[in-house]
C-alpha positions, 0 to 999 in steps of 0.5 A, spaced: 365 349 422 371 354 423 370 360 417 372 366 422 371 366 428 372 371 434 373 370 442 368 375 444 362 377 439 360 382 444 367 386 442 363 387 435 360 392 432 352 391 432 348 391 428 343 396 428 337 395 433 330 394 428 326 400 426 319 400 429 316 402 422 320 396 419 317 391 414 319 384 417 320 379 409 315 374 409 317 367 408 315 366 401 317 358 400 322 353 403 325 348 398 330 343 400 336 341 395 338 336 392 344 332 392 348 330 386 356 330 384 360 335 381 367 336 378 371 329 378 365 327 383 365 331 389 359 330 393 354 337 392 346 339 394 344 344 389 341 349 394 337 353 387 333 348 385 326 349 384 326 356 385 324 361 380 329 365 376 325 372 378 326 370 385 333 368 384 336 374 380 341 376 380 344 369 382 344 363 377 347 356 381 349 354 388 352 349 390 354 347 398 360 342 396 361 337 402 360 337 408 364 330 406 370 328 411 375 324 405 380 318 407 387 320 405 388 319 395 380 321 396 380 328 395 377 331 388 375 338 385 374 340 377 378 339 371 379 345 367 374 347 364 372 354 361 366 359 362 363 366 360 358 371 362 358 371 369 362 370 376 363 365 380 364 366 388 368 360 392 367 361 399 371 355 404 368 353 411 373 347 412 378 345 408 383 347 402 382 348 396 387 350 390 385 355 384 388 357 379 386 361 372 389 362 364 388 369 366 393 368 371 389 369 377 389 364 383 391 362 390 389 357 395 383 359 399 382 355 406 377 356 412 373 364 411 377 365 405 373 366 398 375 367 392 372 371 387 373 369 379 370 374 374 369 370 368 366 376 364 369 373 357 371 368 358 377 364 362 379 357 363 380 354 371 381 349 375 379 348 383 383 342 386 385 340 394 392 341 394 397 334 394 398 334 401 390 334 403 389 329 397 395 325 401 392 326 408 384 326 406 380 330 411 374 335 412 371 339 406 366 344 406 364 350 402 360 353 397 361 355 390 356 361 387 354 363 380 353 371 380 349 373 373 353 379 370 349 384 366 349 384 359 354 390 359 358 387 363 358 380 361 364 380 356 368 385 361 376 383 363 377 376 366 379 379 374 381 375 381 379 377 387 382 373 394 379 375 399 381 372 406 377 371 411 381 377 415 378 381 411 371 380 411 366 385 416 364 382 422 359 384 426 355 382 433 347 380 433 345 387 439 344 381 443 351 378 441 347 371 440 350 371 432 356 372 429 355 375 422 360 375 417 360 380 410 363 378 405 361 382 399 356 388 399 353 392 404 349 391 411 346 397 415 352 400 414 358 395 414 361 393 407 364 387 405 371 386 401 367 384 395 368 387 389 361 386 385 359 389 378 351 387 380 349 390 387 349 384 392 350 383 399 353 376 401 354 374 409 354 368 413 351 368 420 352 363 425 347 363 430 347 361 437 342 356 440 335 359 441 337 366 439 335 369 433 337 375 428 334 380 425 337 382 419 336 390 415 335 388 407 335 393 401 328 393 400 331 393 392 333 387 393 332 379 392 333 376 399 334 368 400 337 364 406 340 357 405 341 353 412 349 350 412 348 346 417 343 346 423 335 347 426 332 353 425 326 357 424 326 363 419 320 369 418 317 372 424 312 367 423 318 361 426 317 357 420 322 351 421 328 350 417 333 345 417 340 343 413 340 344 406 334 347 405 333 355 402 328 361 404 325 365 399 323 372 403 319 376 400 319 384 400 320 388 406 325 392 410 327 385 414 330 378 414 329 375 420 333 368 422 332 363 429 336 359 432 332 352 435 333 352 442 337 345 441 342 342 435 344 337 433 350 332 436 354 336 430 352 342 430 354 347 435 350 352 432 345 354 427 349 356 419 346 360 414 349 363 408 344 369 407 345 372 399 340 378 396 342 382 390 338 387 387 335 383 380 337 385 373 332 383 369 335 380 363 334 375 359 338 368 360 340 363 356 345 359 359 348 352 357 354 348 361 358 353 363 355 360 360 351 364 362 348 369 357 343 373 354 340 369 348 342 362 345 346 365 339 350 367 344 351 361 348 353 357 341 358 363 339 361 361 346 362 354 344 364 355 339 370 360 341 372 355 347 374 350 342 377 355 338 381 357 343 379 363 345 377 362 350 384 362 353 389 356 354 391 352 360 398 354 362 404 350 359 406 347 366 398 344 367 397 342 360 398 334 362 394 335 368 389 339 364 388 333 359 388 327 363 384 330 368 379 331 362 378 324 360 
């Protein structure tokens, strides 16, 4: 599991040792995803399934895409599809991954590397493997966000953001035992490239075996921990967690996060993806791929993209986009 990674962790900024007086977060629950398959039938665990929206918020969906080492003409992403009302957050750990907009945004995102779509309106977009990789097959893995926009914002200008993984923050645990990356917001000081229109704070840590990590947390914020791959304990009470499983953590001024002493044979070390955000506590109406406040909203947001308002597929990929469809 690339992503980013550095020679010497201890050459890092480090984060801050605790505060005596710090409230550690308790575990509130642990849930384990299911399985289940997306875009042209990529393999995915719905790491957000079975927790409440208050405990979410501002987050919707999550969706850890692979592991999955693909034999060459296997590769999949999506077709072209649209959305409205809200973000969504492509992070890529092995792999490549092709995307492209009908705002005109897009890139090519490989191991560390993020990108970062504004729907706000509403767009149009694709994510595929590019052809070589679906010609020589291989290791993908990533994970795909869905970031709610407040009602101000959801009908906002479409953006792109790129973000490679040499931009991201990296820091060192005190001790050196974890790696952690910041990719969007702010942790104990340190900001990510990330450009959000919700408070959020995004990072993925990687956790040496036996050593164990503790995070300072906006007391504002929601916080949750999925477990990309891996064994090992969360809360200060150590309670067990393994791969594809999501911590819900309660209030407080700390996230706490450990690495089992041993891993498995694929495993080098413990991989979580930590999220939190401050809550926007709006309604949510969401069908498919729109996210917006009432259902009346969601109609008009179909309506519009079958009138064409929503964007169209550029001239080049128009044969593409309506084969893939089919």
């Amino acid at each position: 599991m690339p992503a980013v990674t550095v020679d010497n962790v201890l050459a890092l900024p480090r984060l801050t040792e605790t505060a005596p007086d710090a409230t550690p977060r308790p575990v509130l629950a642990v849930t384990t995803a299911p399985t289940g398959y997306e875009g042209e039938g990529f393999p995915v665990r719905r790491a957000f399934a079975g927790i409440e929206m208050r405990h979410l918020d501002p987050f919707i969906h999550m969706d850890q895409m692979g592991e999955v080492n693909y034999a060459p003409g296997e590769p999949k992403g999506t077709p072209w599809h649209p959305h409205r009302g809200f973000e969504t957050v492509t992070y890529m750990i092995d792999g490549t991954m092709e995307h492209q907009d009908s705002n005109g945004g897009g890139g090519v995102i490989s191991g560390g590397d993020t990108q970062w779509m504004t729907a706000g309106g509403g767009i149009l977009h694709i994510e595929a493997p590019p052809e070589h990789l679906v010609m020589s097959g291989g290791l993908f893995h990533g994970v795909q966000l869905w970031v709610n926009l407040p009602k101000n914002n959801k009908m906002a200008a479409p953006r792109y953001q790129d973000i490679t993984g040499s931009k991201v923050a990296l820091l060192s645990s005190p001790d050196g035992g974890a790696l952690v990356r910041v990719i969007a917001g702010e942790l104990d000081g340190h900001h990510g490239p990330g450009s959000t229109y919700t408070p959020i704070t995004l990072l993925h840590a990687t956790i040496a075996p036996g050593a164990s990590v503790t995070l300072p947390w906006n007391p504002e914020f929601n916080a949750l921990a999925y477990v990309l791959a891996g064994d090992g304990a969360v809360g200060t009470d150590r309670r067990p967690v393994h791969m594809g499983q999501t911590t819900v953590f309660g209030r407080g001024d700390t996230i706490t996060i450990s690495a089992a002493d041993t891993q498995d044979s694929r495993t080098e070390s413990l991989e979580v993806f930590v999220l939190g955000g401050k809550p926007i506590r709006e309604p949510v109406a969401m069908a498919g791929p729109f996210v917006m406040n009432t259902k009346a909203e969601v109609i008009q947001a179909f309506e519009d993209f079958q009138a064409g308002r929503l964007g169209s597929i550029p001239a080049a990929h128009e044969t593409l986009g309506s084969e893939s469809s089919e």
